[in-house]
Backbone bond lengths (Angstrom), bond angles and torsions (degrees), N, CA, C in turn:
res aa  C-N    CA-C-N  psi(-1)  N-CA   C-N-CA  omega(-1)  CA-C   N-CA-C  phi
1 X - - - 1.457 - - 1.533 109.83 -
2 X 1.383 117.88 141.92 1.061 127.79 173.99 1.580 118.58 -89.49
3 X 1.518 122.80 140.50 1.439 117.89 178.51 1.324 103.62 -108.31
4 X 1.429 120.50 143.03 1.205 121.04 178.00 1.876 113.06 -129.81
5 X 0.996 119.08 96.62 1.749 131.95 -177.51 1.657 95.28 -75.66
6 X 1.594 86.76 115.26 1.593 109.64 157.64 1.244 129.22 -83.74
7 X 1.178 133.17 116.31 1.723 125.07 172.91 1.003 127.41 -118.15
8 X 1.739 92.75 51.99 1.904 105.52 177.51 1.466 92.85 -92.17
9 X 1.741 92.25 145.66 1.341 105.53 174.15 1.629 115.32 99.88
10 X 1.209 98.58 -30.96 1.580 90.31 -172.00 1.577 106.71 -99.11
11 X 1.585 106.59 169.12 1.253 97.17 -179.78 1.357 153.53 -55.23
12 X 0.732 145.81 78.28 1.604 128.28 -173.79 1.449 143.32 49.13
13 X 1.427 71.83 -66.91 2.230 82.65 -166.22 2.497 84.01 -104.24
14 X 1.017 120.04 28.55 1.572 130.73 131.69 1.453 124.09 -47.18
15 X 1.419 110.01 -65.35 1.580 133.07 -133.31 1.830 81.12 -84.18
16 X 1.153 147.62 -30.72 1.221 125.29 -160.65 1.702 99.15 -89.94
17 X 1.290 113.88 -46.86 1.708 107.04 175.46 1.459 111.23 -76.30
18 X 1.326 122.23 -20.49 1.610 108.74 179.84 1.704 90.29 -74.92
19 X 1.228 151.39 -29.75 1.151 146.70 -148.27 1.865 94.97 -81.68
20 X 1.356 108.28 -50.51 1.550 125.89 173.03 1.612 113.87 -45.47
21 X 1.522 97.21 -61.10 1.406 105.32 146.73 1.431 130.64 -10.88
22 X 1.229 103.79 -99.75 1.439 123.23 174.93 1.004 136.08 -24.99
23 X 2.093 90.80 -52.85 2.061 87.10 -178.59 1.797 86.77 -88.10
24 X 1.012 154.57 17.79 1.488 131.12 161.08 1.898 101.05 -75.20
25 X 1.276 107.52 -58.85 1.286 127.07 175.67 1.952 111.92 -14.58
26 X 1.411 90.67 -52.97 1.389 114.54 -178.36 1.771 104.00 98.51
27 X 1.381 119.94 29.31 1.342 110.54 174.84 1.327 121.12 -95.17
28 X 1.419 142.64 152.59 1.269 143.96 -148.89 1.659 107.01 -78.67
29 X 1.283 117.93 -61.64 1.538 100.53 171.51 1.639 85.93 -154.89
30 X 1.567 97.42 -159.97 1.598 144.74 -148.25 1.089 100.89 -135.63
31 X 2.200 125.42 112.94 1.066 124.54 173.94 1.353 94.18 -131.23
32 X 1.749 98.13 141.29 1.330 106.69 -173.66 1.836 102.93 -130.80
33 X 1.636 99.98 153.23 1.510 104.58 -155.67 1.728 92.60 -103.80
34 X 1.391 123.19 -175.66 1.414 120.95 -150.80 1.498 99.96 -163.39
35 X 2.085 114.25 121.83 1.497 99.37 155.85 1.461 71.85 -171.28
36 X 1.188 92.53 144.04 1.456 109.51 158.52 1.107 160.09 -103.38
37 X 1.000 125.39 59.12 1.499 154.55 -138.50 1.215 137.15 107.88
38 X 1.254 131.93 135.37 1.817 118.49 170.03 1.198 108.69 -127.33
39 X 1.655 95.06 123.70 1.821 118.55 -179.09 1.294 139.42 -63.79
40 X 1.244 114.26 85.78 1.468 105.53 -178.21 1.496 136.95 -3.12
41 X 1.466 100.64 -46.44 1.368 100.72 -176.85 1.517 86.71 -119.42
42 X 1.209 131.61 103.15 1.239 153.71 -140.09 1.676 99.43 -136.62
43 X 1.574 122.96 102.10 1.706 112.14 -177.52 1.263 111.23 -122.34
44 X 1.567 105.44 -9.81 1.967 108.10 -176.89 2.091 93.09 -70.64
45 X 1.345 97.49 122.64 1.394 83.47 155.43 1.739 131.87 -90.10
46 X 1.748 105.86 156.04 1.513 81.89 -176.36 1.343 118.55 -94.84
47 X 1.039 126.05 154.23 1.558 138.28 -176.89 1.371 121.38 -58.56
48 X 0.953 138.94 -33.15 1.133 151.20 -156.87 1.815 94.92 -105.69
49 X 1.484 125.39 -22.75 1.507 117.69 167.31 1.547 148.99 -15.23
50 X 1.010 130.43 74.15 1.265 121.93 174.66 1.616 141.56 -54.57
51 X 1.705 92.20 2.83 1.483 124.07 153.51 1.133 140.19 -62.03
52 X 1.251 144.37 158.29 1.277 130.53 156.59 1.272 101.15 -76.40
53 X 1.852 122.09 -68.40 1.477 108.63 -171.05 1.515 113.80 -57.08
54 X 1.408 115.26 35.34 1.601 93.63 -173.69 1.737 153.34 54.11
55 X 1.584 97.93 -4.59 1.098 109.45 166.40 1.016 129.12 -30.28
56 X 1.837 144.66 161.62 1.277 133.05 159.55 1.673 118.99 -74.35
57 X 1.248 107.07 173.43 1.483 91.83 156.01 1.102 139.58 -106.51
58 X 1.366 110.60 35.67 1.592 116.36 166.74 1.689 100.81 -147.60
59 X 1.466 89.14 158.23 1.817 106.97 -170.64 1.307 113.07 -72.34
60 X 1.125 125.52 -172.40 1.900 126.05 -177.15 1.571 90.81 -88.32
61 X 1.422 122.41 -23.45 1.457 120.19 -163.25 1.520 106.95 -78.47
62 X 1.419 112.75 -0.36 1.796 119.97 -176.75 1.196 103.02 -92.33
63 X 1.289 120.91 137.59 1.765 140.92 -148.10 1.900 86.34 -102.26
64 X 1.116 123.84 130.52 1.482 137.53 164.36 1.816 99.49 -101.90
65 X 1.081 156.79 100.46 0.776 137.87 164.24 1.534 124.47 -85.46
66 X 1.309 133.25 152.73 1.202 136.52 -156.00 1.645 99.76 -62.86
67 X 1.290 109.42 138.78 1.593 99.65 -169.38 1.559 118.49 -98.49
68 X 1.827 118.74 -12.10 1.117 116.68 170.82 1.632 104.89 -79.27
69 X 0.991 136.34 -17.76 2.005 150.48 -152.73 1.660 71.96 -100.64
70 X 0.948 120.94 -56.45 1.412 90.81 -149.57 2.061 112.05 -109.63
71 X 1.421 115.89 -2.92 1.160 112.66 126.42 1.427 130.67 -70.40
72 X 1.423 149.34 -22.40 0.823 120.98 118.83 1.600 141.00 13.40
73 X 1.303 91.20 -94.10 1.732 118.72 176.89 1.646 104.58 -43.10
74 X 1.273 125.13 -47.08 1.606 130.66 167.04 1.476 143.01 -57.56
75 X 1.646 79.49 -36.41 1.798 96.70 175.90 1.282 91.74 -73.06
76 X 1.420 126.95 -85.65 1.664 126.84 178.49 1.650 104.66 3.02
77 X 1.543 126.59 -75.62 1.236 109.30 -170.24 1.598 127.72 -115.45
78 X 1.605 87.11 64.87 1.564 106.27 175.17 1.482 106.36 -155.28
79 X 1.375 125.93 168.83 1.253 121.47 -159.90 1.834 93.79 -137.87
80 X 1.211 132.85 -48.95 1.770 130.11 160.11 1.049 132.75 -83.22
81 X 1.308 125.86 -17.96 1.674 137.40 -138.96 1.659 80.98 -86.40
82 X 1.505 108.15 142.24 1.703 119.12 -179.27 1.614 95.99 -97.81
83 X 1.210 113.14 163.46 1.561 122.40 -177.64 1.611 108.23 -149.77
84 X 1.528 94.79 114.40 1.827 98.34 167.55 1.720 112.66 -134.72
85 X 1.419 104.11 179.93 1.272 103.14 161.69 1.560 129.35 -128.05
86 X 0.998 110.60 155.78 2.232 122.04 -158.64 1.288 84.39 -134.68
87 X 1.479 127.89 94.22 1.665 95.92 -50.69 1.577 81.09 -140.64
88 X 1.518 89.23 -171.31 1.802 121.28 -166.38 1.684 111.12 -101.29
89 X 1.902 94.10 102.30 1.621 87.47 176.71 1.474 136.64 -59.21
90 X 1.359 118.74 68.80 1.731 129.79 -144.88 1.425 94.81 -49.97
91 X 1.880 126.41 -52.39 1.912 121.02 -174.31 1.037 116.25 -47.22
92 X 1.640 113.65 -14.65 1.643 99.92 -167.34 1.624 112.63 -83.28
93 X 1.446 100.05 -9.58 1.489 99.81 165.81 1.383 125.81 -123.66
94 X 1.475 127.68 -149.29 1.265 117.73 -172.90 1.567 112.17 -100.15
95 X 1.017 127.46 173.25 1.775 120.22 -172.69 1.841 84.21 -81.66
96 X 0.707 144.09 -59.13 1.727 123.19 -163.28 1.072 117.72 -83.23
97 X 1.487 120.10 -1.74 1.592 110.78 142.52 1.417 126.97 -78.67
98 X 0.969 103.48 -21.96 1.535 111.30 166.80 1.733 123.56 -57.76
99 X 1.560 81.27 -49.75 2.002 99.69 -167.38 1.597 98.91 -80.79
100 X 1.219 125.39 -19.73 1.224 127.72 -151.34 1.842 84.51 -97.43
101 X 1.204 118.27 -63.07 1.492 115.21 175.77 1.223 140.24 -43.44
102 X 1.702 90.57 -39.63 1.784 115.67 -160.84 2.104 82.45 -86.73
103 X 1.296 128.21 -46.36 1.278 104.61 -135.47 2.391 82.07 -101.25
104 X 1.168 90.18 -3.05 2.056 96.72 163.31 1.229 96.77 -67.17
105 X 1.332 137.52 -90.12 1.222 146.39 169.57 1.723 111.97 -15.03
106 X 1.105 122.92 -55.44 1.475 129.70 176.04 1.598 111.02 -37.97
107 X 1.381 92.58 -66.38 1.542 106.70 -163.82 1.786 97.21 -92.38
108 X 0.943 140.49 17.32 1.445 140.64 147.92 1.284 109.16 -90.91
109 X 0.860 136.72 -31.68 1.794 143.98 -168.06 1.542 100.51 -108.49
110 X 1.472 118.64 17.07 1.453 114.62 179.23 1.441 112.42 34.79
111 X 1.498 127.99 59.29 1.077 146.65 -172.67 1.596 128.20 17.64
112 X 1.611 79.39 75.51 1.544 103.89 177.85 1.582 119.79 -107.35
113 X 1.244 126.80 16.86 1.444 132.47 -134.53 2.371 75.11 -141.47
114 X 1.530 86.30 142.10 1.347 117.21 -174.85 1.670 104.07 -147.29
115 X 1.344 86.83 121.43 1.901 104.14 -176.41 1.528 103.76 -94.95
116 X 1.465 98.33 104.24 1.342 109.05 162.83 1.384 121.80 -104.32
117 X 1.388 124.91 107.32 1.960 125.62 -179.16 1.202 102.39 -108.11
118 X 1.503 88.39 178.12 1.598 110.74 178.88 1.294 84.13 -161.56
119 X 1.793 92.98 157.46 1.718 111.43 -177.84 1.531 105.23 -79.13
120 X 1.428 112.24 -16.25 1.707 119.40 -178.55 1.415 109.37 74.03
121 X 1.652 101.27 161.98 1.639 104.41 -168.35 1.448 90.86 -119.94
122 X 1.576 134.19 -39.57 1.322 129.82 -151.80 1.700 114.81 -65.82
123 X 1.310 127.30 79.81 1.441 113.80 -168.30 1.474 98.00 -54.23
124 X 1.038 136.46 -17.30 1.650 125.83 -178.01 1.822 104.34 -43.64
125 X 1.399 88.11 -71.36 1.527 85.86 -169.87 1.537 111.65 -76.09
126 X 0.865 148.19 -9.68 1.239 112.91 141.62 1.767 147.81 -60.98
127 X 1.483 94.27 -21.95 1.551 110.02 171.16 2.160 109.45 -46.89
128 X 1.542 93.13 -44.83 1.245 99.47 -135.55 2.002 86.64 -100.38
129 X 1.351 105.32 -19.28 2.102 110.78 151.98 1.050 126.37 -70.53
130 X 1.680 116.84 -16.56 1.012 119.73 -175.89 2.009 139.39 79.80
131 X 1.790 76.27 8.27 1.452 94.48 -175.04 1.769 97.66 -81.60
132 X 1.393 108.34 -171.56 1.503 117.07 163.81 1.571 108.93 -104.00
133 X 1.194 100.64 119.74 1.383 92.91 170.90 1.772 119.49 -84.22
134 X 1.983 113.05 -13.93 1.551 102.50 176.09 1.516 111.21 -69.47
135 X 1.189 116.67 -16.22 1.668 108.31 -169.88 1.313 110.83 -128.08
136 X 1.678 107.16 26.20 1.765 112.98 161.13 1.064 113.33 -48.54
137 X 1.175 154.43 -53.67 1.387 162.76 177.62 1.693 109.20 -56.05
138 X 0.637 121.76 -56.48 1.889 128.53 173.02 1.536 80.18 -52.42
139 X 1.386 121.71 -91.34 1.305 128.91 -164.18 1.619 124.35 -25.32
140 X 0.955 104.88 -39.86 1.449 127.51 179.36 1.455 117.35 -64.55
141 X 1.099 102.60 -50.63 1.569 124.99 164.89 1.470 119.33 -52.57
142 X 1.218 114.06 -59.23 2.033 112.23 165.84 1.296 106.19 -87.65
143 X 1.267 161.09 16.59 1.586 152.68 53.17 1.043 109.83 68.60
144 X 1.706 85.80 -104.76 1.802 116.60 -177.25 1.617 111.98 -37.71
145 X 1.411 97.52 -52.38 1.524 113.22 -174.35 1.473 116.41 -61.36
146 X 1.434 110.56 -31.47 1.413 99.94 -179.93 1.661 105.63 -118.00
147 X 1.263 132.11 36.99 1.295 161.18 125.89 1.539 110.21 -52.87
148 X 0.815 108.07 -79.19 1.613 122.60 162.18 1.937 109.13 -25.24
149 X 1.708 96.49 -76.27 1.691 93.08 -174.01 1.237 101.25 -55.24
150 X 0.969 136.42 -79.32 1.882 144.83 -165.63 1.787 104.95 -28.08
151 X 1.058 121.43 -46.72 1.238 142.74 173.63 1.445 101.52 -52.19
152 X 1.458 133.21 -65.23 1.299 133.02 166.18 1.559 133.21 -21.07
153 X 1.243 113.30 -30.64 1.198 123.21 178.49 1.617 114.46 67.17
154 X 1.326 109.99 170.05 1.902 110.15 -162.65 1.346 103.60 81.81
155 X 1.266 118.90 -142.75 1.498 132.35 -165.04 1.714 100.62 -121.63
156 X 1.382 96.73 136.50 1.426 87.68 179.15 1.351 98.75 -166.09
157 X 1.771 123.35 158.50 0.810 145.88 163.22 1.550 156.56 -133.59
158 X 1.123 155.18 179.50 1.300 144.88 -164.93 1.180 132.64 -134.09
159 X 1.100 161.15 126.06 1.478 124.81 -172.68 1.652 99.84 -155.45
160 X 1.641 119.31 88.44 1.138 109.98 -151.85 1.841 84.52 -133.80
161 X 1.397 109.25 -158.96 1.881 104.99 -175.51 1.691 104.02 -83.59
162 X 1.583 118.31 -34.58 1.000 95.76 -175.77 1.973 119.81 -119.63
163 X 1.698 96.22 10.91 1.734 105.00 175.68 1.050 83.34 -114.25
164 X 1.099 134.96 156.65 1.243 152.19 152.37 1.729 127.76 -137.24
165 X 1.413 127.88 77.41 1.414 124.88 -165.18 1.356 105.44 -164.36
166 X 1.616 91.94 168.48 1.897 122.60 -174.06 1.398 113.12 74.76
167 X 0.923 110.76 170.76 1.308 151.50 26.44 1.823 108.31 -33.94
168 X 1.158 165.67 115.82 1.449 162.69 133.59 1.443 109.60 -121.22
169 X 1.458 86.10 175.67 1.764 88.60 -176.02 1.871 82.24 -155.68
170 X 1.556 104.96 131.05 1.436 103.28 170.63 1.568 111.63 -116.00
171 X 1.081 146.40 163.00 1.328 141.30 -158.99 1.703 100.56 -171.87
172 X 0.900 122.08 132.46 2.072 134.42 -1.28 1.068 118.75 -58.36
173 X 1.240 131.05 111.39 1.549 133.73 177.04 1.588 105.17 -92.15
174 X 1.113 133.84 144.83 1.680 135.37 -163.47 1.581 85.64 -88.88
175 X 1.363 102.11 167.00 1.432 105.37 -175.59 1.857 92.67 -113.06
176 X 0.755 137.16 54.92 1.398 172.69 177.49 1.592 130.91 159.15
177 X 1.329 97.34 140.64 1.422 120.30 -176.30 1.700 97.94 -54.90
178 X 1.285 113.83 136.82 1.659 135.80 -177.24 1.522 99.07 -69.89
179 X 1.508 138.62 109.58 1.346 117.38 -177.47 1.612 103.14 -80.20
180 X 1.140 91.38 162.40 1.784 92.15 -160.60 1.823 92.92 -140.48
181 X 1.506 103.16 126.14 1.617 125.66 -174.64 2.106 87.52 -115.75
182 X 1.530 87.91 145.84 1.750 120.69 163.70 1.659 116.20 -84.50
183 X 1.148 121.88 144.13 1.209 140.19 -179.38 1.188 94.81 -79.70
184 X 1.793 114.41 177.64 1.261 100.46 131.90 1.327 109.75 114.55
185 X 1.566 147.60 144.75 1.238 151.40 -149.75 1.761 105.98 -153.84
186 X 0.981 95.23 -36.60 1.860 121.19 167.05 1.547 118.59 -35.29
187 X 1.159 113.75 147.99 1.641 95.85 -174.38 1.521 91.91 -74.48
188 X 1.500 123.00 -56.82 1.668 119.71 -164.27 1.998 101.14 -37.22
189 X 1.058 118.35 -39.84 1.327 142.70 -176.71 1.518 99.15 -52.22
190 X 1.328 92.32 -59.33 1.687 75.98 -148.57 1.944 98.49 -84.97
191 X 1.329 114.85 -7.47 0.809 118.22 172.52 1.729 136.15 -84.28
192 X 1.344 96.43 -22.55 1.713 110.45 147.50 1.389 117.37 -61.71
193 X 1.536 123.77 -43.05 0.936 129.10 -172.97 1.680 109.38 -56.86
194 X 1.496 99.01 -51.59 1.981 103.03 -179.16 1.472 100.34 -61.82
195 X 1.567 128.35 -64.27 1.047 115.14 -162.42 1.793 140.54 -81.50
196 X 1.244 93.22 5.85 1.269 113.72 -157.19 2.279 107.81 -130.97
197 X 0.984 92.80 -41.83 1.877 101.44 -165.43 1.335 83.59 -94.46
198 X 1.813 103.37 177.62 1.040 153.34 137.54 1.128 123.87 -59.77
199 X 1.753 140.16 -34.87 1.344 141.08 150.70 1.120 104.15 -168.10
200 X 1.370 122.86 -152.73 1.352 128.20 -124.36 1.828 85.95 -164.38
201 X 1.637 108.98 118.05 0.784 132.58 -168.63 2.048 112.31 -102.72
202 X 1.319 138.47 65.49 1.406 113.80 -154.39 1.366 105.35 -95.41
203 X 1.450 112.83 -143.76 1.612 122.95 -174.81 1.551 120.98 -110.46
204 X 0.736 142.60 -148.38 1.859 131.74 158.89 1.372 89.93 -112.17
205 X 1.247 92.78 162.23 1.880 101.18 -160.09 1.879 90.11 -155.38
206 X 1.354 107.45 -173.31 1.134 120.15 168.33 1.753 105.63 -96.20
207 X 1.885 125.77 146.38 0.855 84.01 167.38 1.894 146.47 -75.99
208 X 1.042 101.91 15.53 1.964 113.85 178.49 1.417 96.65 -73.85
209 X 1.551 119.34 -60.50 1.556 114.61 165.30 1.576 122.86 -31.82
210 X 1.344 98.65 -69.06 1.894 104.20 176.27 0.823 95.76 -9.54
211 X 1.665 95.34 -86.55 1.705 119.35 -152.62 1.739 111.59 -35.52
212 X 1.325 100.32 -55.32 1.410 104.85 177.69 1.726 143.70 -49.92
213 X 1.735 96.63 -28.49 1.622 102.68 169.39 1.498 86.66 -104.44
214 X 1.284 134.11 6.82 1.590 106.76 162.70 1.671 128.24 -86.69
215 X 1.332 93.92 -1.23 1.407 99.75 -160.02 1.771 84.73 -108.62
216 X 1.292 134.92 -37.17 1.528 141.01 155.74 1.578 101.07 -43.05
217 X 1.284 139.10 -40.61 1.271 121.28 -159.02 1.916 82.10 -101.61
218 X 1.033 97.47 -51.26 2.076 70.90 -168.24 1.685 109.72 -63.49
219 X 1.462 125.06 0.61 1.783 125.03 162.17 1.605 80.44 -57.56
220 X 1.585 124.86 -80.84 1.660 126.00 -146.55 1.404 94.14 -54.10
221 X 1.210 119.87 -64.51 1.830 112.09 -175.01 1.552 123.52 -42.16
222 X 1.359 104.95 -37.28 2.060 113.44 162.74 1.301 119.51 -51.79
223 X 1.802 101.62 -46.27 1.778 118.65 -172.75 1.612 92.46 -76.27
224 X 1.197 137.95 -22.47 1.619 137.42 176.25 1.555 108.20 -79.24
225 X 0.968 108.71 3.79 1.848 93.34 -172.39 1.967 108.39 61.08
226 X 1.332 118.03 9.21 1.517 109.01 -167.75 2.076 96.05 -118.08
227 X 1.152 127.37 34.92 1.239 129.59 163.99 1.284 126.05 -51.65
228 X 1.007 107.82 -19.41 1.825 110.48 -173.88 1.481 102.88 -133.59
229 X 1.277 126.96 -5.31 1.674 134.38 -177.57 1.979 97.07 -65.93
230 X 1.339 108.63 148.20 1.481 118.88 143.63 1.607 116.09 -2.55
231 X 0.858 146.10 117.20 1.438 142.63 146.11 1.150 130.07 -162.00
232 X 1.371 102.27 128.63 1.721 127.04 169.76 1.267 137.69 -42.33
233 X 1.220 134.18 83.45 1.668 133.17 -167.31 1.318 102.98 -91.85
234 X 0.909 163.03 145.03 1.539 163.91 -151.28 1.433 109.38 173.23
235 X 1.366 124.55 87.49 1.888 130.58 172.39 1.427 108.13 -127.28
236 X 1.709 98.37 177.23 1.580 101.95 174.66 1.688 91.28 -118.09
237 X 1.419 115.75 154.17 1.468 123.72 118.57 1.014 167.13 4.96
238 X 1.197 157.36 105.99 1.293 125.75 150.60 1.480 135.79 -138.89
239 X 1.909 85.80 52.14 1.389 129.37 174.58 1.578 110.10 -128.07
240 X 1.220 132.45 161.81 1.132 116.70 -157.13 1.601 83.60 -109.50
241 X 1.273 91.12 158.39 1.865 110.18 -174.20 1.441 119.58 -70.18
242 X 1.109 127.16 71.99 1.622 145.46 162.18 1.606 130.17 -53.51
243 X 0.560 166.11 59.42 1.540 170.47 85.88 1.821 78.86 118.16
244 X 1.385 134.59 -73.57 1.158 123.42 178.31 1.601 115.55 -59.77
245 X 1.392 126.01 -10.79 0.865 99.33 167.62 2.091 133.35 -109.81
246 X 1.201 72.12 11.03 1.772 97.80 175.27 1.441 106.84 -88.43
247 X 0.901 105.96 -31.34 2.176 129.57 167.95 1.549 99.56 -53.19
248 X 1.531 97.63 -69.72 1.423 93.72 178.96 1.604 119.53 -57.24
249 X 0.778 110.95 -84.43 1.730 124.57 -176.12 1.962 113.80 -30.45
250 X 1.313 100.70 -26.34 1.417 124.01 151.07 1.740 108.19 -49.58
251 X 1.290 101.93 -80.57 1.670 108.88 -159.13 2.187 103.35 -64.42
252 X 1.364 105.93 -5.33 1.277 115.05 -163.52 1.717 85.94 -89.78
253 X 1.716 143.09 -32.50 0.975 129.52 -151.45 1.463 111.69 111.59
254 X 1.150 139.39 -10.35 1.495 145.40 -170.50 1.644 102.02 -80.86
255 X 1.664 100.78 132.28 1.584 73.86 -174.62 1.917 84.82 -146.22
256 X 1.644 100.02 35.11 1.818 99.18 159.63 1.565 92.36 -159.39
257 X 1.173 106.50 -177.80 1.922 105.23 179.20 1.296 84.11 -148.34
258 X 1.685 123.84 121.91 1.570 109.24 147.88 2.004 115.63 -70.63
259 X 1.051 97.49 162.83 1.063 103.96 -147.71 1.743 85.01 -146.55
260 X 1.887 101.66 133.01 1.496 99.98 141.98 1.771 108.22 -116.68
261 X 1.313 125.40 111.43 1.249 115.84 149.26 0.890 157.98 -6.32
262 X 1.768 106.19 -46.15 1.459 96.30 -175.08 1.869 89.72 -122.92
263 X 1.196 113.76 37.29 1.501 116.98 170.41 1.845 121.57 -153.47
264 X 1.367 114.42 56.13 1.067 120.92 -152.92 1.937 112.07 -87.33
265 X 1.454 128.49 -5.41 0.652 136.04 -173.80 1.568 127.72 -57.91
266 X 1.186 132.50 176.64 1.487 123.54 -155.91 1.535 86.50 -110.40
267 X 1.440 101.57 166.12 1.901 106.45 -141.73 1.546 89.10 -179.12
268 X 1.473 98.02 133.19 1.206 112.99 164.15 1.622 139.88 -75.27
269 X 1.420 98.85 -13.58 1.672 124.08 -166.68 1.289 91.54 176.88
270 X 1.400 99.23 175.43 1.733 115.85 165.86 1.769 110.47 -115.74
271 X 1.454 120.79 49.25 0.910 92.66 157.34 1.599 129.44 -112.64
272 X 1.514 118.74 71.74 1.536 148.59 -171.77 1.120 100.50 -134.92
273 X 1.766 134.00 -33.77 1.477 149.84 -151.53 1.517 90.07 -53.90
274 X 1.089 126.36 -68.05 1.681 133.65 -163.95 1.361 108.87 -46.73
275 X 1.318 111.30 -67.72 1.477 133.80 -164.44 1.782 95.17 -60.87
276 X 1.355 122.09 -73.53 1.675 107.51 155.63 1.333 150.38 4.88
277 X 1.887 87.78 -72.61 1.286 110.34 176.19 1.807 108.27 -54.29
278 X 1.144 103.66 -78.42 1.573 115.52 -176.74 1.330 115.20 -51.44
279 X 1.264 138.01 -24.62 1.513 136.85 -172.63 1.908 102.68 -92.07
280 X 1.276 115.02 -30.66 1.569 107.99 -161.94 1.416 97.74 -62.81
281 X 1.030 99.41 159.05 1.818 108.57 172.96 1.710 107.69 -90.49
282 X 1.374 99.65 153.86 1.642 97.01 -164.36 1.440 115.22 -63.33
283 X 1.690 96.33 -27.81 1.656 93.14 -159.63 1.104 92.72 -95.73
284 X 1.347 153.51 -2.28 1.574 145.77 139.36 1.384 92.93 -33.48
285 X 1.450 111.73 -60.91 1.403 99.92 -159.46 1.275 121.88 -62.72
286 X 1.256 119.66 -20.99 1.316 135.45 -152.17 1.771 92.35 -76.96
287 X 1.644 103.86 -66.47 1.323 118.78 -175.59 1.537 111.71 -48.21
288 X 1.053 112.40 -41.23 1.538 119.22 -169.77 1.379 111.33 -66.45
289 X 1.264 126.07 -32.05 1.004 165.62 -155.04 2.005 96.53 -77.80
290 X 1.397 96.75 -74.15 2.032 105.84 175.38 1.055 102.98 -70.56
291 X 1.803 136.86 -19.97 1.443 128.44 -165.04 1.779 96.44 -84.31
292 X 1.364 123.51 -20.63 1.724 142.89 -171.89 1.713 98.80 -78.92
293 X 1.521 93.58 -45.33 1.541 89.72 -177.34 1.843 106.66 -48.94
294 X 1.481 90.44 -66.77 1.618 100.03 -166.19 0.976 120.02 -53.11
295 X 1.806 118.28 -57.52 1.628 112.60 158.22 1.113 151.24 -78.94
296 X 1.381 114.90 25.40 1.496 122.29 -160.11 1.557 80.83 -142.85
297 X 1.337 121.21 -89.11 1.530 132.97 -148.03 1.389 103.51 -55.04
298 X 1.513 110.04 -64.45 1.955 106.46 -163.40 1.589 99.84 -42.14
299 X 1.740 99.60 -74.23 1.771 97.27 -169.33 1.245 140.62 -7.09
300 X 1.782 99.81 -51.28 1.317 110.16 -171.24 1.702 110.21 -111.95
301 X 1.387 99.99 25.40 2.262 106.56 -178.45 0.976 99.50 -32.46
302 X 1.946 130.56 -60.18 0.770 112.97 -134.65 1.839 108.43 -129.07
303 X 1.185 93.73 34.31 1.489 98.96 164.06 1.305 114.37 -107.55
């Protein structure tokens, strides 16, 4: 099983020693979450809410930091540790800011970097990028695909309803293709995810939940002809990671756990995650962090 340490929510200047952290720890990588800005007058609710009004669970006062700048900043001082994002609202920007970031990062990290998107819910920020937020989802979809060509390197081009370009050639091109995981719990979601990604990126859930969008995403992977292909399961919890329960989540198809380290306890939701994140002290985190390695990670290497 793979471990995957989230460092949404917490501060900033965290992410370079928890990253140090990590790969000592022996955990698989570092996924970091993505939005850019939060709107005062804020009316999309978010999905994932444990609210009635739908609120998020964190305040405008919680720092998102840019996630290629500051993976970046991680790869630099680590040499295995994998790096993705849960995930990266790719519509809200343009496809060559995307390809241009995602595939820098690639080939700086000697291709350690994993593209995790989502079509996104916040119409705010897209209003104000200038993207569309009614046909994020279409968009997203010839995206991926021309994520992929641009990534190829040489000259290349696209010519689809909503990319349209090249002859170009963008450079640094990774000398492997960026594997690229779906957001998302949604049928459109989980169904990009089968037909289109590399895997399937979800949320922490209970495990009865798991089970439940796992058995929805291998229906779309059956309806794909890709049932028995390669694929990426990547969720959280919200039971703490037990040797029986890494067993389980194993035999279910799961084949990473996000993971916080130094907060592993059983939980009804995450809406505490924020307030957590930002208040722990680093070197709690730090410690908690090698104490996860030893009791959490070795045990179960090799299931």
């Amino acid at each position: 099983m793979k471990f995957w340490a989230n460092t949404s929510f917490s501060p900033p200047q965290h992410n370079v020693p928890l990253a140090q952290a990590a790969e000592e720890a022996g955990l698989h990588g570092i996924l970091m979450s993505d939005h850019i800005f939060y709107p005062r007058d804020r009316k999309t609710p978010y999905p994932y809410s444990p609210y009635e009004d739908g609120r998020p669970i964190w305040g405008p006062e919680v720092p998102w930091p840019d996630v290629w700048v500051t993976i970046g900043a991680m790869q630099a001082v680590t040499t295995s540790l994998q790096f993705g994002t849960a995930v990266y609202i790719a519509p809200a920007r343009d496809v060559f800011t995307v390809a241009k970031q995602v595939g820098t990062a690639a080939v700086l990290s000697n291709n350690r970097i994993h593209l995790g998107l989502g079509a996104g819910w916040m119409k705010e920020e897209f209003d104000q990028t200038g993207q569309s937020f009614a046909n994020r989802g279409k968009r997203l979809d010839e995206m991926i695909d021309a994520l992929r060509s641009l990534w190829g390197g040489g000259w290349v081009e696209h010519h689809g309803e909503y990319y349209d370009f090249g002859p170009l050639q963008i450079e640094p091109a990774p000398s492997r293709t960026v594997p690229i995981w779906c957001g998302g719990d949604s049928e459109p979601a989980l169904r990009r995810a089968a037909k289109l990604c590399d895997g399937w990126v979800g949320n922490a859930y209970s495990p009865e939940d798991a089970q439940h969008h796992i058995k929805r995403l291998k229906r779309h992977l059956a309806e794909a002809g890709r049932a028995e292909d390669p694929f990426e399961v990547i969720i959280g919890l919200h039971v703490p990671p037990t040797v029986d329960i890494v067993e389980q989540a194993s035999s279910w198809g799961v084949t990473g756990l996000m993971c916080l380290p130094w907060y592993i306890e059983e939980r009804a939701d995450d809406r505490d995650i924020s307030g957590m994140q930002g208040s722990m002290d680093l070197d709690r985190k730090i410690e908690a962090t090698l104490r996860f390695g030893e009791t959490v990670v070795a045990p179960v290497r090799e299931i």
